[in-house]
C-alpha positions as CSV (number, residue, x, y, z in Angstrom):
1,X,3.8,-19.6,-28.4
2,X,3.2,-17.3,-25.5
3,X,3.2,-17.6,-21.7
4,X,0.6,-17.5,-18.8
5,X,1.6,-16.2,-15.8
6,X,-1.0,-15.1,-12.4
7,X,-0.2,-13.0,-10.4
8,X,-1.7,-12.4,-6.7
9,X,-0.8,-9.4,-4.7
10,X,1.7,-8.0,-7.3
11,X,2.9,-11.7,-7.1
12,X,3.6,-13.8,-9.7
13,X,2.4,-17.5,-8.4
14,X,2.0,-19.7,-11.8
15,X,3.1,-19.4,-14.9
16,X,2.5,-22.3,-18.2
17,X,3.1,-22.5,-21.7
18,X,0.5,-21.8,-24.1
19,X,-0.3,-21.5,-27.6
20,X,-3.6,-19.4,-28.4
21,X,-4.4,-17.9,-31.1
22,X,-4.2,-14.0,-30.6
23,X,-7.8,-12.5,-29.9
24,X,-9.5,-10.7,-32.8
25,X,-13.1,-8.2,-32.4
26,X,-15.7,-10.1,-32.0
27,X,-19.5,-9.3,-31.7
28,X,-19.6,-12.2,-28.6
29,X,-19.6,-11.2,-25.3
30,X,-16.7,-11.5,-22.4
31,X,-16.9,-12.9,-19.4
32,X,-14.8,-12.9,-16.2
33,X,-14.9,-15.7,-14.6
34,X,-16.9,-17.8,-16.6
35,X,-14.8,-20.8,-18.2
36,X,-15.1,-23.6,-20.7
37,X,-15.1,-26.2,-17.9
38,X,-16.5,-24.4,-14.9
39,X,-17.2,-20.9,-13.2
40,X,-14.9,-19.1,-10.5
41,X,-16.0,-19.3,-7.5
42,X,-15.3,-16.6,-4.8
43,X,-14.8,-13.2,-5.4
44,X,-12.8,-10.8,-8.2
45,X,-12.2,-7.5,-7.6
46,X,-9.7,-4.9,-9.5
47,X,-10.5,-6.1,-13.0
48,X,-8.3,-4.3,-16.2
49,X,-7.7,-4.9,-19.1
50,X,-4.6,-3.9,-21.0
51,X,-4.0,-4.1,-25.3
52,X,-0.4,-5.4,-24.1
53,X,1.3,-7.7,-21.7
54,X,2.3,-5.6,-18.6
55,X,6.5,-6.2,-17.5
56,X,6.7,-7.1,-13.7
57,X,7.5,-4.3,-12.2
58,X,4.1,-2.4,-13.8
59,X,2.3,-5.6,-11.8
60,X,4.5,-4.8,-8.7
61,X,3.0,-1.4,-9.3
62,X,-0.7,-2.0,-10.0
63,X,-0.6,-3.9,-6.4
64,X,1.1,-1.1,-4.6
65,X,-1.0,1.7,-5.6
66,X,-4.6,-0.2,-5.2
67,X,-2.9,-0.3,-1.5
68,X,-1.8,3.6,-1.2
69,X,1.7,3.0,-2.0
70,X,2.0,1.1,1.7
71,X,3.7,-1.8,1.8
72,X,4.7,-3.8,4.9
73,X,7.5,-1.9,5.3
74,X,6.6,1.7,5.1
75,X,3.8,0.4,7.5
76,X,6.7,-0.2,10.1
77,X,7.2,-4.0,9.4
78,X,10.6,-5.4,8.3
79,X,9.4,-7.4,5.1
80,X,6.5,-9.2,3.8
81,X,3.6,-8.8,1.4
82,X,0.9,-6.0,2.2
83,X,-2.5,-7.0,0.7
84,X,-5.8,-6.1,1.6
85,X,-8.9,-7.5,3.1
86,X,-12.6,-7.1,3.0
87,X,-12.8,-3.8,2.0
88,X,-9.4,-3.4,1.4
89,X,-8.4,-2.9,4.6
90,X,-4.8,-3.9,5.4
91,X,-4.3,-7.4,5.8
92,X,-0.7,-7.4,7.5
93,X,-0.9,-11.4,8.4
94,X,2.2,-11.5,6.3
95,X,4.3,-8.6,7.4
96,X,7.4,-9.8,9.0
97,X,7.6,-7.5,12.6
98,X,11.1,-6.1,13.7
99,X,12.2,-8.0,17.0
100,X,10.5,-6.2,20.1
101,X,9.1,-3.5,17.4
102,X,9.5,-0.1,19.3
103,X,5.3,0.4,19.1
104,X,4.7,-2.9,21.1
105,X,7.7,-3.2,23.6
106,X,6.2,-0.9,26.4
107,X,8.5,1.4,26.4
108,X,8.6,5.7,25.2
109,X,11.3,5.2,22.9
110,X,10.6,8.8,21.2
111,X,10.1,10.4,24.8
112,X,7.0,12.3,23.7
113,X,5.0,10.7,27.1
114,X,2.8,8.1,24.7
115,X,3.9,4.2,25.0
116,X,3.0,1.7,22.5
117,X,0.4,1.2,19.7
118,X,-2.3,2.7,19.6
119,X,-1.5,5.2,22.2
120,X,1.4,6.8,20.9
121,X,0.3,8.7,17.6
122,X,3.9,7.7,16.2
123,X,2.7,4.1,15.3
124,X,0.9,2.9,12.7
125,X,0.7,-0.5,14.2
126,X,2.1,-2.9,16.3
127,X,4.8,-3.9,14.2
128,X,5.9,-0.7,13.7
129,X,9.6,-0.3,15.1
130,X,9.5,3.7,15.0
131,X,7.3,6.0,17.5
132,X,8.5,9.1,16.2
133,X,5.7,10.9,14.9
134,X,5.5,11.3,11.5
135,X,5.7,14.9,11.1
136,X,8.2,15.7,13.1
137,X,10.6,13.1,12.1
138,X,12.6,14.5,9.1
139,X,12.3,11.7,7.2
140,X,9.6,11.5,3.8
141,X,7.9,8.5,5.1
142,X,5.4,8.9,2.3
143,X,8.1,8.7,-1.1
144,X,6.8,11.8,-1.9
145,X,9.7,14.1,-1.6
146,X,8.2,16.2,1.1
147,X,9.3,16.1,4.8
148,X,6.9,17.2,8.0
149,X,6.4,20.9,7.3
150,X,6.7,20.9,3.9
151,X,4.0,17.6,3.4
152,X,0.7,18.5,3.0
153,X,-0.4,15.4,5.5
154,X,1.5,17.3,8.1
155,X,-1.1,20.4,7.7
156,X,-4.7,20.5,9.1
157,X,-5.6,21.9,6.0
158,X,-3.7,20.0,3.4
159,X,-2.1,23.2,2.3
160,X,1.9,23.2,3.2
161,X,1.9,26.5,2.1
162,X,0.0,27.6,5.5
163,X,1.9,27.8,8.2
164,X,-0.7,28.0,10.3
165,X,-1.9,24.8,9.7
166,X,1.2,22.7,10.1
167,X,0.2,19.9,13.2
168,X,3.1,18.2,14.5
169,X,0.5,16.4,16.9
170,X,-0.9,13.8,14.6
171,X,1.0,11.0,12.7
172,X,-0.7,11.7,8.9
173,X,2.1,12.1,6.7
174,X,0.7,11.3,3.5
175,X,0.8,11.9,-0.4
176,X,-1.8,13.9,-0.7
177,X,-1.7,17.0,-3.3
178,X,-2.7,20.8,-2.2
179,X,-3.8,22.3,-5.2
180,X,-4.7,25.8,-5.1
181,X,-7.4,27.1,-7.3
């Protein structure tokens, strides 16, 4: 006896009882998509295929990196789900927004002269309660361990190691990885 489960998003949304017998090599072919009774219709897309059942919090994981790492609220949001859309841009219809978030309230909250989404290079969206410029901020907005100077999305040039290069006029923090050959 085993157990189904689907997951959408990083999500689990079903789960049933089953009893199969496990799946042994077989000359046939596979198909996604294609069932007993009838076809999927619609689209699939991020399609693996694992020798093991994953634990939830690999799922969780799965989801978050086919999205960067974002999620709503490292986006600026107070909760939700992150997914993506199209072409897996994010879809933020169910990020839950702070109260009067500081990038929509039409005020400078950071005092750097820029108001509001998109003018003020501090938000990432509307919903985004901070307009303090990622770079400058000293906080690791990316998980990455590396704050402003020292993150490579702080530096023209990717290369925290060059001074020169360090922009405190953009809002890229980011985990990207300088590696120097």
């Amino acid at each position: 006896n085993m157990t189904l489960r689907w997951y959408k998003n990083g999500v689990q949304t079903n789960q049933v009882a089953a009893s199969y017998s496990p799946a042994t090599a077989s000359v046939l072919n596979a198909y996604i998509g294609q069932g007993y009774v009838s076809n999927y219709s619609g689209t699939i897309d991020d399609v693996r295929v694992y020798n093991r059942a994953l634990l939830e919090p690999e799922i969780a994981n799965i989801h978050s990196q086919g999205l960067g790492g974002q999620t709503c609220t490292s986006l600026g949001f107070l909760s939700g789900t992150l997914s993506c859309s199209g072409l897996c841009t994010y879809d933020i219809t169910q990020c839950v927004a702070a109260p009067d978030p500081d990038c929509s309230d039409g005020d400078d909250n950071d005092g750097d002269g820029q108001t509001d989404y998109p003018n003020d290079v501090g938000c990432i969206s509307a919903g985004d309660d901070n307009e303090a410029n990622q770079c400058v901020d000293t906080i690791d907005n990316d998980g990455d361990g590396l704050v402003d100077n020292a993150d490579p999305g702080c530096h023209l040039d990717g290369n925290p190691l060059n001074s020169g290069s360090y922009s405190t006029d953009g809002n890229q923090e980011s985990n990207q990885i300088f590696i120097e050959i």
